[in-house]
C-alpha positions in Angstrom: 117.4 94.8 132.1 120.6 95.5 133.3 121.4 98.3 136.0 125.5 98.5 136.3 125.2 100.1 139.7 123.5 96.9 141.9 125.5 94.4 142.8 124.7 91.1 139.7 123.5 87.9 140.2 125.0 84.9 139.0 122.3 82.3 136.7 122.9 80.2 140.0 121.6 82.7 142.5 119.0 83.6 140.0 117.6 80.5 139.9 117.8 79.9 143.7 115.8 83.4 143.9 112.7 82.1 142.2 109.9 83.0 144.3 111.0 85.3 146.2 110.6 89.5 146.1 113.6 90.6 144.3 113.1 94.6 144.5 111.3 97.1 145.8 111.9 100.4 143.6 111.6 104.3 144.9 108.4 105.7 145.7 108.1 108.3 142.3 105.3 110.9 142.0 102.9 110.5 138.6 102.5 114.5 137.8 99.4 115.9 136.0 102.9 117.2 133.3 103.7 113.5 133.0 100.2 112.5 132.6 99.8 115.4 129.9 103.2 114.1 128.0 101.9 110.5 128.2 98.8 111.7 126.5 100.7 113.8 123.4 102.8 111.0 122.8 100.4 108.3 122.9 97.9 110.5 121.4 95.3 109.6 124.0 93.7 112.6 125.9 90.6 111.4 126.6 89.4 113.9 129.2 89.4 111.9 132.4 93.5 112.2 132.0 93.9 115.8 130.9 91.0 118.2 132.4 91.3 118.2 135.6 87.3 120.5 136.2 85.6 117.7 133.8 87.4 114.8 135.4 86.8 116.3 138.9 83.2 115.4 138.5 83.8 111.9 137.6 84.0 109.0 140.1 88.0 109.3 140.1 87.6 113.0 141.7 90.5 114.1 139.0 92.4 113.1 136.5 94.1 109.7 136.5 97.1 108.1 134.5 96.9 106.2 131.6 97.2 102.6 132.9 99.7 102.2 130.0 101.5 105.0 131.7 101.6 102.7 135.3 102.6 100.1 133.0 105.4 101.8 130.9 106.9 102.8 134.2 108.2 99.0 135.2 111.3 100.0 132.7 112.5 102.9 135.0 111.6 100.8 138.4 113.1 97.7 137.2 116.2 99.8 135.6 117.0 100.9 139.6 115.8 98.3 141.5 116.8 94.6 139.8 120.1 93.2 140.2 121.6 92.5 136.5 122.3 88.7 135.7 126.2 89.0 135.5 127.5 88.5 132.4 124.4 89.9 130.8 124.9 91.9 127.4 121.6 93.4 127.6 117.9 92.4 128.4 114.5 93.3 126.1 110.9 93.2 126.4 109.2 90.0 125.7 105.4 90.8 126.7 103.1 90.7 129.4 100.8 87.6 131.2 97.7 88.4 132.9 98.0 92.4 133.2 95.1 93.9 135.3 94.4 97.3 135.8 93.2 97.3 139.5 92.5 100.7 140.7 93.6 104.4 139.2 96.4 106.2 139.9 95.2 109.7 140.7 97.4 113.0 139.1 100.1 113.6 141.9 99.9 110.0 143.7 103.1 108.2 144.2 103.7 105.0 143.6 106.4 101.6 143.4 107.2 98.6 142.3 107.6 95.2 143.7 109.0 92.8 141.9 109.0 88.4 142.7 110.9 86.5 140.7 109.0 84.1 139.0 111.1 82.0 137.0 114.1 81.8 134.9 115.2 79.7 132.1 118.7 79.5 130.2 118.2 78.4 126.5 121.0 77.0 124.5 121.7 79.9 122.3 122.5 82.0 125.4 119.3 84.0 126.0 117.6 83.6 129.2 114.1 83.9 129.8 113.2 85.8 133.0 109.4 86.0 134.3 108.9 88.7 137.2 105.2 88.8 139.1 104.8 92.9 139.4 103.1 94.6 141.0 103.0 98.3 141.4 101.3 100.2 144.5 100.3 103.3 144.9 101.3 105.4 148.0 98.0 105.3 150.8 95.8 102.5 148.9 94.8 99.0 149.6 94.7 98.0 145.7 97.5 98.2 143.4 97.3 100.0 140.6 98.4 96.9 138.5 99.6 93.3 138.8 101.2 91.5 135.8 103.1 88.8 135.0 106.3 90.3 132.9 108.0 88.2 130.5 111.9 89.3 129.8 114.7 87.8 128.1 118.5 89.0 128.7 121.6 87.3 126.4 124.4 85.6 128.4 127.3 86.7 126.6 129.8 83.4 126.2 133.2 83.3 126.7 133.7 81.5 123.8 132.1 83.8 121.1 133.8 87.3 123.1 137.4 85.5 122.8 136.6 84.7 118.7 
């Protein structure tokens, strides 16, 4: 991930970070529209996301996002919230350990992201493997909505290979 408008981190300061909270994102709103566009582009509108009278009578009280909605989110948070390795070209997705859906995020609830670093690793072709313990609360509750171990990888662009 790389977010030109925080300050970068060197692989040295990275590596010194391990451990420790890195980020806290904005609080953002999850809207019943955002919710409904989730659902027509996931094609997922099981009721107890997108009608609000049936899912009033469930246990949730309304409807609730799609945890892969809570999850998809950690792009945006991360985007304005993690400092950028410096001399990073770009980062990607590399998967998820031990995601858990704790408790629902209710239509109109905020919620954030906190993000630990968890480890780093520089291979030799230049990519670097970064691990972030996530965890993303929601506004007013004692769960989470989720905790997850996310698995990145950004590419260290060389000085060698731009001057070539």
């Amino acid at each position: 991930m790389t977010t030109s408008q925080l300050e970068s981190l060197s692989l040295e300061e990275a590596k010194e970070a391990v451990g420790r909270e890195i980020g806290v994102s904005p609080w953002r709103t999850v809207s019943q529209a955002m919710i409904d566009k989730f659902a027509d582009a996931t094609d997922d509108h099981q009721f107890i996301h997108v009608d609000p009278a049936r899912a009033a009578e469930t246990p949730f009280g309304g409807t609730i996002a799609h945890g892969f909605l809570s999850l998809s989110l950690l792009s945006a948070m991360a985007y304005e919230t993690l400092p950028p390795l410096k001399e990073s070209g770009m980062g990607v997705n590399y998967g998820f350990d031990r995601v858990r859906f704790v408790a629902p995020v209710k239509s109109g609830s905020r919620v954030r992201a906190r993000f630990t670093l968890a480890g780093i690793n520089a291979r030799p072709s230049g990519w670097v493997h970064v691990d972030y313990d996530v965890t993303i609360e929601i506004e007013g509750s004692r769960k989470p909505a989720l905790t997850a171990r996310w698995l990145t990888l950004a590419v260290i662009e060389r000085k060698d290979e731009a001057q070539a």
